[in-house]
C-alpha positions in Angstrom: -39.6 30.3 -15.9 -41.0 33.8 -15.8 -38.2 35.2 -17.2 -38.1 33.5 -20.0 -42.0 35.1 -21.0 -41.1 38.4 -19.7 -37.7 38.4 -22.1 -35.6 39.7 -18.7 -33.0 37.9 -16.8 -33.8 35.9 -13.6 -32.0 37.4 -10.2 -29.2 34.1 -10.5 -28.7 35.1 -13.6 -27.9 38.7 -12.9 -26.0 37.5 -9.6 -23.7 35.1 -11.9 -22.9 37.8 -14.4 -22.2 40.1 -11.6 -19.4 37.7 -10.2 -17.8 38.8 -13.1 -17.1 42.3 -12.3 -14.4 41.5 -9.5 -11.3 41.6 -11.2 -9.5 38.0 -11.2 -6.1 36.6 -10.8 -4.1 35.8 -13.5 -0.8 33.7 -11.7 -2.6 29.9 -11.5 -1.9 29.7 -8.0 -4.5 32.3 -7.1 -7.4 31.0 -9.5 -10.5 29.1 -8.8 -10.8 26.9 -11.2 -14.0 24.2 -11.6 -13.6 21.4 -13.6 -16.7 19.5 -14.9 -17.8 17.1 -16.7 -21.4 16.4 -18.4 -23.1 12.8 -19.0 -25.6 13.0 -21.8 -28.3 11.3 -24.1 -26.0 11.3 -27.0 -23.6 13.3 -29.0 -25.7 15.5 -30.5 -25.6 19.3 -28.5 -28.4 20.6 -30.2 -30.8 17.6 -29.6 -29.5 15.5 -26.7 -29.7 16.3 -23.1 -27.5 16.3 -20.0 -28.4 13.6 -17.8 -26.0 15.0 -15.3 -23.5 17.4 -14.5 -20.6 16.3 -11.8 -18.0 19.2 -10.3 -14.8 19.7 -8.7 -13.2 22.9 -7.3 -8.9 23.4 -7.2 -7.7 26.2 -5.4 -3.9 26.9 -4.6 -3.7 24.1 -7.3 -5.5 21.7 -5.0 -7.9 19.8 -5.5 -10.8 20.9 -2.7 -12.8 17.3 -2.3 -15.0 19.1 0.3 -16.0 21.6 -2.8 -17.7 19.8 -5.3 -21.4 19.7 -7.1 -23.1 17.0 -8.2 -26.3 16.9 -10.5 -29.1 14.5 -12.1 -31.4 15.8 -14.3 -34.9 14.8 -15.1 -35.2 13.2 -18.1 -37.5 14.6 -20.5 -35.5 12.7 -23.5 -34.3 8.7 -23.1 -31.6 7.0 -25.0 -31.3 3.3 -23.8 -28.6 2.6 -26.1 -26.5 5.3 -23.7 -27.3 3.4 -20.3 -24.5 1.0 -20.8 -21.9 4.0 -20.7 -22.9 6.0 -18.1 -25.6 3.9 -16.0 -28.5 6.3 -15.9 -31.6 5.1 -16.0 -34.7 7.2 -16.4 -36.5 6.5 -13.4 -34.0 4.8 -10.5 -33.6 6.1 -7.3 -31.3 9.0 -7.8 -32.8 12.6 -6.7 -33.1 14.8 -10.0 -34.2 18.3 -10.5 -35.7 19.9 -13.8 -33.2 21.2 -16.2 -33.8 25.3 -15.3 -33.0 24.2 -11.4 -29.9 22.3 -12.3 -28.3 25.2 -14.5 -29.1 27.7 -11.4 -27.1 25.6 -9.7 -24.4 25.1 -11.7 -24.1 28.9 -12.2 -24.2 29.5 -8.6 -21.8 27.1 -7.9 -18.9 28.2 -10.7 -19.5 31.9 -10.3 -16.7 33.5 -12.4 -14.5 30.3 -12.0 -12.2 29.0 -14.9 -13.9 26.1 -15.9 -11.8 22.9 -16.9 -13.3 19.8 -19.0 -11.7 17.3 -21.4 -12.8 18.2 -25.4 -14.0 21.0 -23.5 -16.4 22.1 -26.5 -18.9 19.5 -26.3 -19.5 19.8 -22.4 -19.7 23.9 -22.8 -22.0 23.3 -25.7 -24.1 21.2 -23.8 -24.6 23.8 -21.3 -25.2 26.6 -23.5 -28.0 24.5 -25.5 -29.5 24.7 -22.0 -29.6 28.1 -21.1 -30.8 29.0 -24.4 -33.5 26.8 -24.1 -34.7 28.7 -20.6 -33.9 32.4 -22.3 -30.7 32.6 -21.0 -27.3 34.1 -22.3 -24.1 31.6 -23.0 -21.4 30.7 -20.2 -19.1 34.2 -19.9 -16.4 32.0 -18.0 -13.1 31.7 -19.5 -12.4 27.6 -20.7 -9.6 25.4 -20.6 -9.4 22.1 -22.4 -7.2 19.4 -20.4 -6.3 17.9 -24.0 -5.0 21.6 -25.4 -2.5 21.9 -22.7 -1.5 18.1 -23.2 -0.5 19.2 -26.3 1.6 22.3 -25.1 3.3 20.1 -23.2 5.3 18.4 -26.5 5.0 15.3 -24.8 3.7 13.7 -27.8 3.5 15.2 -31.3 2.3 12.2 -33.0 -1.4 13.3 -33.0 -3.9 15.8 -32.1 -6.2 14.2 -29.9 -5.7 12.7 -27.3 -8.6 10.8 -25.3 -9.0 10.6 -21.6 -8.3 7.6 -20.9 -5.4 7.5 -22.7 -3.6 10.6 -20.6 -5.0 8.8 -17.4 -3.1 5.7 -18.2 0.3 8.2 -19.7 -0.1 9.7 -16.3 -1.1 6.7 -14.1 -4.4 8.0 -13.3 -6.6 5.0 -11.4 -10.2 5.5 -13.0 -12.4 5.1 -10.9 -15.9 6.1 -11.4 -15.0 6.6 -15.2 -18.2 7.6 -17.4 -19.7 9.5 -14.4 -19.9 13.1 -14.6 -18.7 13.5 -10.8 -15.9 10.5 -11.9 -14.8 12.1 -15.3 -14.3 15.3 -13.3 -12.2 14.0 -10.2 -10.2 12.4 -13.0 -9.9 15.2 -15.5 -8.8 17.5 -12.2 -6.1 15.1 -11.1 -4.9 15.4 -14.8 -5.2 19.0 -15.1 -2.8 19.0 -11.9 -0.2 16.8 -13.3 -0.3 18.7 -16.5 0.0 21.8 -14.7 3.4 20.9 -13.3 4.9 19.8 -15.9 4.3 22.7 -17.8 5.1 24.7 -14.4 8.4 24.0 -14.1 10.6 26.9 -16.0 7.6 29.7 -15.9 5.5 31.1 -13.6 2.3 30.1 -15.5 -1.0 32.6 -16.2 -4.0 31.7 -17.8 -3.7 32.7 -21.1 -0.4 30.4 -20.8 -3.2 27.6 -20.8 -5.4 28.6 -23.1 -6.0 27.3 -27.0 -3.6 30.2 -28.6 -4.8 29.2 -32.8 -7.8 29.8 -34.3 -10.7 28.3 -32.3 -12.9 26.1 -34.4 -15.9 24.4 -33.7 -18.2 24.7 -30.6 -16.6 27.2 -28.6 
């Protein structure tokens, strides 16, 4: 972690900003999008810590199975009380890289992607508690939140939130793998999709179609 003495930017750093120079798409159909999930210590972005980070890539509105990243981290902090949700213990036999090799990754896998989570804020908060803590700048990508564009939809006006499991089961999603990062983001994708044509079906849809259009609040 040179850099992070030096006060200057690492070359993956400067690579991933770069990505952002090439003008992108704006019809859906055309977009990369990556949607990811994070598994973590606890709730608490400031404190807690990713214990892993699970990807998928759609393209052409397709889910691309052969395109997907998936991530243990060391664990510097331990939460036993979180096992039982996610199954991670601190030693087992899973390969795990330090926290400054696992956000390289994850910055040369997304690129300038549109990234796509469920409650959206916490995950990209999670991330951007990381890169500060290795000197680096936040996440420049643009962010969608699966539960936002529920709610364009009108389905259901009774609420405002709306978990994951809940939509899985509205939209007959098998979970499989739920409470893994790699899991939560093969469901949240298949979601994404289904919520994408239903919204699809009288427009020709762009981004900002998608994203939150009031006031943004919070952790984003």
């Amino acid at each position: 972690m040179n850099w992070f003495k030096r006060k200057s930017y690492p070359e993956f750093w400067e690579v991933y900003k770069s990505s952002f120079q090439r003008r992108q798409a704006q019809n859906i159909e055309e977009i990369r999008f990556v949607v990811f999930d994070t598994e973590t210590t606890g709730l608490d972005t400031k404190h807690d810590r990713i214990l892993s980070i699970g990807c998928v890539a759609i393209e052409g509105l397709k889910i691309k199975v052969s395109n997907q990243l998936e991530l243990y981290l060391k664990q510097e902090k331990f939460n036993a009380d979180t096992v039982k949700i996610h199954g991670l213990l601190k030693e087992g036999k899973l390969l795990k890289v330090e926290e400054p090799e696992a956000v390289k990754l994850f910055l040369e896998y997304i690129k300038n992607a549109v990234l796509v989570a469920h409650h959206a804020a916490f995950d990209v908060a999670m991330i951007n508690t990381s890169l500060r803590r290795i000197g680096l700048p936040k996440l420049k990508n643009k962010v969608l939140d699966t539960g936002h564009i529920f709610q364009k939809t009108k389905l259901d006006t009774s609420k405002t939130h709306f978990g994951l499991d809940e939509l899985s089961n509205r939209f007959k999603i098998p979970l499989h793998d739920r409470h893994t990062a790699s899991g939560d983001a093969y469901i949240t994708a298949l979601l994404f999709l289904k919520l994408i044509s239903k919204l699809n079906k009288n427009t020709e849809l762009k981004v900002r179609d998608l994203e939150r259009t009031h006031k943004r609040i919070g952790l984003l």
